[in-house]
C-alpha positions, 0 to 999 in steps of 0.5 A: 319166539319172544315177542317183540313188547316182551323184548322191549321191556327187557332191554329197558330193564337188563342193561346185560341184554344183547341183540343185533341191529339186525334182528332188532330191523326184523323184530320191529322198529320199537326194539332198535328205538329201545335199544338206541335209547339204552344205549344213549342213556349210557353214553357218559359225557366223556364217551361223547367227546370221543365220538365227537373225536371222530369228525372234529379234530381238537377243540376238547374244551367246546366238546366238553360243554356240549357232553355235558349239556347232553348229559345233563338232558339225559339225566333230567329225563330220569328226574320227577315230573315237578323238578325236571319242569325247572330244570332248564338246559345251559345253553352255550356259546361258542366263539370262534373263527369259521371253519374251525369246528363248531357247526360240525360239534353242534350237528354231531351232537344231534346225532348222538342223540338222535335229535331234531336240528336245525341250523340257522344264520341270526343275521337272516332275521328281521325285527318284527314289522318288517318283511323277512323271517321273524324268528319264529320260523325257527322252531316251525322249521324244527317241529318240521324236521321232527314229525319227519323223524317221528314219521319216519320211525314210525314208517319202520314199525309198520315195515313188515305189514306194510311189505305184506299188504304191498305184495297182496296188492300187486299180485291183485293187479297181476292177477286179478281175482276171479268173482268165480269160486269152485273146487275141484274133488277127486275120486278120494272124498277127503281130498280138494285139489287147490283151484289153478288160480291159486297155484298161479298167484303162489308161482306169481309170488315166487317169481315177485320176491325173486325179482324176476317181475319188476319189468313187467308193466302194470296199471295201478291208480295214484294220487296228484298231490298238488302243493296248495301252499299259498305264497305271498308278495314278500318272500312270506307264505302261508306254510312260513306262518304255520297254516297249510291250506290242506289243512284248514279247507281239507275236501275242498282241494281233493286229491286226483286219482290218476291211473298210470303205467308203472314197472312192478318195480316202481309200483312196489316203492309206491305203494309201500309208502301208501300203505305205510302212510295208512297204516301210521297214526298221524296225530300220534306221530304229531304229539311224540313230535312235538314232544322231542322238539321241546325235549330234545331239539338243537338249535344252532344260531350262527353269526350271532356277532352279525346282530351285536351292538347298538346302533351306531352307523348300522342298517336303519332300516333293521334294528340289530338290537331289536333282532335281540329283543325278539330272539329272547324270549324264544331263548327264555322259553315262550309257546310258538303257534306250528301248524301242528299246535303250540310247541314250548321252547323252555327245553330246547337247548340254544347252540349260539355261535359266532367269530365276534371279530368286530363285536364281543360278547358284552355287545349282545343286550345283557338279558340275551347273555345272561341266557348263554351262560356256558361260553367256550373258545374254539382255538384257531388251527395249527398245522398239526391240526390241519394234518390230523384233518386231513386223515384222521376224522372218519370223513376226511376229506382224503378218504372221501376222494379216494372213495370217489375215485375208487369207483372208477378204478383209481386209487389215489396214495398220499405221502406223509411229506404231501399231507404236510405241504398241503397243511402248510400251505393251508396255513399260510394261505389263511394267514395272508388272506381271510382265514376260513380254516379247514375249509381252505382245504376243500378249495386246495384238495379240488385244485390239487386234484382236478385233472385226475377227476378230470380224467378218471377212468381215462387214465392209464395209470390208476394208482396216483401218488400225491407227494410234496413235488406234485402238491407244489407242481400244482399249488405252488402258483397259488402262494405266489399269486398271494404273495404278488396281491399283497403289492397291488393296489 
């Protein structure tokens, strides 16, 4: 059988080579990851867009930007060691009303590319000197969420050990080993019968794989893992400045062992872990983390306009344009102090967003600008739009209340003359009031709704039908309640 480092170097040379997801699990983690990476160094921009399709209904123009940002991060990679260094990512700034598309673009893209993201409020930092989050906190939170990817990869690649060694270790516990070694021989010379103790353990295997043990209980010894993060008056603790008291004191807060009763089946999932835990090398975890945090981590910065402007009649406490100052050289590029070393953020790709209802762009102080040179308006929605919403995305808000009524035996059928009562009044709504776009929908859809998931199974009639009646039944009250508000002082 081929092994899986010769399986490897041919996916990355023959791009003709084809194998399932399936046996790339059963080979190891290192095939999948070559086989993902093949596959999204030949992902083109234009096929971006159209998987981003599949969640964000419209927006073409925000779509395109972050295609081609990703795919300019991909090309980078393929460049000589000196150029890519001063090759640097065109970070974008996207602007827009809420709910119209431009967090779902961002979080999708991170997925495509299987990057490391965060995303984050701009108005929740302060200006260094004063107690809040200081804007380093960010790529801390970022390297978090990568050495998490990274451990979790490399969970994968140790799968097959680590389930072996588990095996061992439980039919141990259900049938300690006897310090006794004999063999019995028969009158024929040449044959050793296999000691009892060894046939039992093989029945105990059978009998562990099939399931039929996982009610048994058994005493297994495990670790108290007390959190020995410190947290300060303020909001602002040791873990938030990257220092972890585990690791700076290490054997002064040992670990408890704690012997405990468990189900076989419960011990299995403990101990899986364990044994993946020893079989991964951290500090080689910690070095590919850090490397896809400042090779391909996302960060989104929203309400971005909340920090626009001088100070004119503004919060004095907090200086908006000092928010600015300290977020720029975090967006320039400078090395940040993580607890698992320094991490430069010149690579990281800057995802700035806001509506810029009482701002504009021209607000945020010109250097900032100048390091958000892509700039993409995300258009409002239409009615049409709202429709598309509703149905056409992979996970519209529609499927996802028929899959959860599907579990009680209710099936939920829209009419076409529903889904478009249901968009208009959406619309209507955001234009009389606050306009919070698709979002609008989850509250309209979970008032249309209620009694039905009030009563689920109850129900004696389990297919419901939605049309144009039973919407306006339901939320024609909430249009004259709008209506009425707009007279009353």
């Amino acid at each position: 059988m081929i092994g899986t480092r010769t399986l490897v170097r041919k996916i990355e040379a023959d791009k003709n080579v084809r194998i399932t997801f399936t046996m790339a699990i059963y080979l190891g983690g290192e095939v999948k990851q070559a086989l993902e990476k093949r596959n999204l160094d030949d992902l083109t921009p234009r096929q971006i867009v159209e998987e981003l399709d599949k969640y964000v209904v419209g927006q073409n123009a925000a779509k395109k930007a972050v295609a081609v940002a990703l795919r300019n991060r991909i090309r980078r990679q393929k460049l000589p060691e000196e150029i890519a260094q001063d090759v640097l990512p065109k970070n974008i700034l996207m602007i827009g009303s809420t709910g119209v598309g431009k967090t779902e673009i961002a979080r999708r893209l991170a997925r495509i590319a299987d990057s490391p993201f965060i995303k984050i409020e701009a108005s929740k930092f302060t200006e260094v000197g004063y107690v809040g989050r200081d804007v380093e906190s960010m790529i801390r939170e970022l390297t978090e969420i990568a050495v998490e990817m990274s451990k979790q990869a490399a969970y994968v690649d140790v799968l097959a050990t680590a389930q072996e060694n588990t095996e061992e270790k439980l039919l141990d516990l259900l049938l300690p080993p006897t310090s006794l070694h004999y063999q019995t021989q028969s009158t024929d010379s040449d044959t050793i019968e296999e000691p009892p103790s060894n046939r039992t353990r093989e029945k105990l295997r059978e009998q562990l794989r099939k399931g039929d043990l996982d009610d048994r209980l058994i005493e297994i010894d495990t670790q108290d893992r007390g959190n020995t993060t410190i947290d300060f008056v303020g909001g602002q603790g040791m873990e938030e400045m990257g220092v972890n008291l585990k690791d700076m004191f290490g054997n002064l807060f040992p670990t408890k062992t704690v012997r405990r009763k468990l189900k076989v089946g419960d011990a299995r999932a403990y101990i899986l872990r364990e044994e993946q835990e020893n079989l991964v090398d951290m500090e080689q975890i910690v070095r590919a983390a850090i490397k896809k945090t400042e090779n391909s981590g996302i960060i989104f910065l929203d309400e971005i306009d909340k920090i626009a402007g001088r100070e004119s009649g503004g919060n004095p406490d907090v200086s908006r344009e000092g928010v600015q100052r300290d977020l720029l050289p975090i967006v320039e590029g400078t090395n940040v102090n993580t607890k698992y070393g320094m991490v430069n953020t010149e690579h990281i790709l800057f995802i700035a967003a806001g509506a810029f209802h009482v701002s504009k762009p021209s607000d945020l102080i010109p250097e900032l600008q100048g390091r958000f040179p892509i700039r993409v308006e995300l258009e409002s929605l239409t009615i049409d739009d709202l429709k598309r919403i509703l149905t056409q995305p992979k996970n519209s808000l529609i499927k996802q209340y028929q899959a959860l009524l599907n579990t009680e035996g209710v099936q939920l059928e829209f009419t076409e003359d529903a889904i478009t009562k249901l968009a208009e009044m959406t619309a209507e709504i955001n234009k009389s009031t606050e306009n919070i776009g698709a979002r609008r929908l989850h509250t309209l859809l979970e008032k249309l709704l209620e009694e039905i998931s009030f009563l689920g199974n109850e129900l004696e009639e389990k297919l419901q039908l939605i049309d144009a009646a039973f919407v306006e039944h339901r939320l024609g009250g909430l249009i004259q309640d709008q209506n009425l508000r707009q007279y009353i002082l």
